[in-house]
C-alpha positions, 0 to 999 in steps of 0.5 A, spaced: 344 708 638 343 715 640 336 718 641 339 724 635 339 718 630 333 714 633 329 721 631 332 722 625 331 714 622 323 716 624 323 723 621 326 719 615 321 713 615 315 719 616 318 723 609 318 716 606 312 714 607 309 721 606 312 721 599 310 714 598 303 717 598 304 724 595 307 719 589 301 716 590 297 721 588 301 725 583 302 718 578 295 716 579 292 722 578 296 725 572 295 731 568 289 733 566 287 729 559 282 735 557 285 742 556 277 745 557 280 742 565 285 744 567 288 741 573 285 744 581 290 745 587 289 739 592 283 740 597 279 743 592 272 742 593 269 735 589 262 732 589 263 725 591 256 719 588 258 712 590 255 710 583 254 713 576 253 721 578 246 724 579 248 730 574 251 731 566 258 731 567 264 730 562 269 724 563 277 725 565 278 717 567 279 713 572 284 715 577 287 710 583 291 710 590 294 706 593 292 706 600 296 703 604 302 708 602 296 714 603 294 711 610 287 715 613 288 720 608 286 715 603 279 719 601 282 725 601 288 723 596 283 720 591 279 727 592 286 730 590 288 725 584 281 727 581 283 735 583 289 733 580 286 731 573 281 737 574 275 734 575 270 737 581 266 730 580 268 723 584 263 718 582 263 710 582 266 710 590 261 705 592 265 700 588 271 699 592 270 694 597 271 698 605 278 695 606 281 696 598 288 696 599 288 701 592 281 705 591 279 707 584 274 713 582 272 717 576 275 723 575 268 727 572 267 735 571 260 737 571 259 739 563 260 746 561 254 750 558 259 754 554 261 750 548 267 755 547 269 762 544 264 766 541 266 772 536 266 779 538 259 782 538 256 777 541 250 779 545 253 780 552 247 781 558 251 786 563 249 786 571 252 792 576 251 786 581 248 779 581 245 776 574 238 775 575 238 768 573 241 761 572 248 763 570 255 758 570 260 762 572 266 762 567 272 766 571 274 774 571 275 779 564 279 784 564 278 790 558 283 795 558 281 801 554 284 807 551 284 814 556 279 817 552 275 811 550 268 813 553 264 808 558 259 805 553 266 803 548 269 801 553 264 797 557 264 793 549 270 791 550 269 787 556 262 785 553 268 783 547 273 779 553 266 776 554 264 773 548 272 771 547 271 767 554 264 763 552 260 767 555 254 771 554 253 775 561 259 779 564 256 781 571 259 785 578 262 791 573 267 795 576 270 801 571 273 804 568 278 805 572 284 810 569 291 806 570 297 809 567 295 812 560 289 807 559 283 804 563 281 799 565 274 795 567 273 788 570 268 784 571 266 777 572 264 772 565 258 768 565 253 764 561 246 763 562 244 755 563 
């Protein structure tokens, strides 16, 4: 046997071993089962609590791996297969005896504040910088604004994008900023805790 074969077999049975656990992973894992969730890249941040979760959270099911296929990364695959079905909460690790050949999880996210979309209308607080108190960051909102739109309709509007959102704080906002033949606001959405 040559020594080009004898690397190519290994690089072979290092891929197959690879896609074993990213097979692993992926099956286990699965989508995301609440749309209020949706799945988060591999390597995103997740608490982990060895029994039941010392905070509110909202349950997206057991998620599994097969360790012998995972190999040291074993802790960090069942992380991602919780990742994977968008929870940011890993709980009932403690259950699993030290040398499991397959490790067992629950998939949590920690509970919302919002409880979904609000009218436009809806009170909405606006902060230049942070917001002076306890707020669970939704995400990004974006207003865009007729060209001779004043700033008090167009920072309504972002207030509007807001509450659409579930939230009732818009904070760290920038605008309007002339785009083509409209403007343009941004900030980021909240709601209070």
């Amino acid at each position: 046997m040559t020594r080009g074969n004898t690397v190519g077999h290994a690089t072979r049975a290092t891929f197959a071993t690879f896609a074993l656990a990213i097979a692993a992973v992926a099956g286990c894992g699965g989508a995301a089962p609440d749309a209020r969730y949706p799945a988060r890249p591999a390597g995103c941040p997740v608490k982990s609590y060895p029994a039941e979760p010392g905070i509110q959270v909202d349950d997206l099911g057991p998620v599994a791996v097969d360790c012998v296929a995972a190999g040291s990364a074993c802790e960090r695959s069942v992380l991602d297969a919780v990742c994977a079905r968008g929870g940011d909460v890993a709980w009932g690790l403690g259950e699993n005896a030290l040398s499991a050949a397959q490790v067992t999880a629950h998939a949590a996210h920690t509970k919302r504040v919002t409880q979904g979309p609000s009218e436009r209308g809806c009170p909405v607080q606006v902060f230049a910088d942070a917001p002076s108190m306890h707020t669970e960051n939704i995400g990004p909102v974006i207003a865009v604004c007729a060209q001779d739109d004043s700033r008090e309709v167009c920072l309504r509007e972002l207030q509007d994008q807001t509450c659409l959102l579930g939230g009732d704080v818009v904070w760290q906002v920038e605008g309007p900023t002339p785009v083509g033949n409209k403007q343009r606001m941004r900030g980021r959405a909240a709601h209070s805790k």
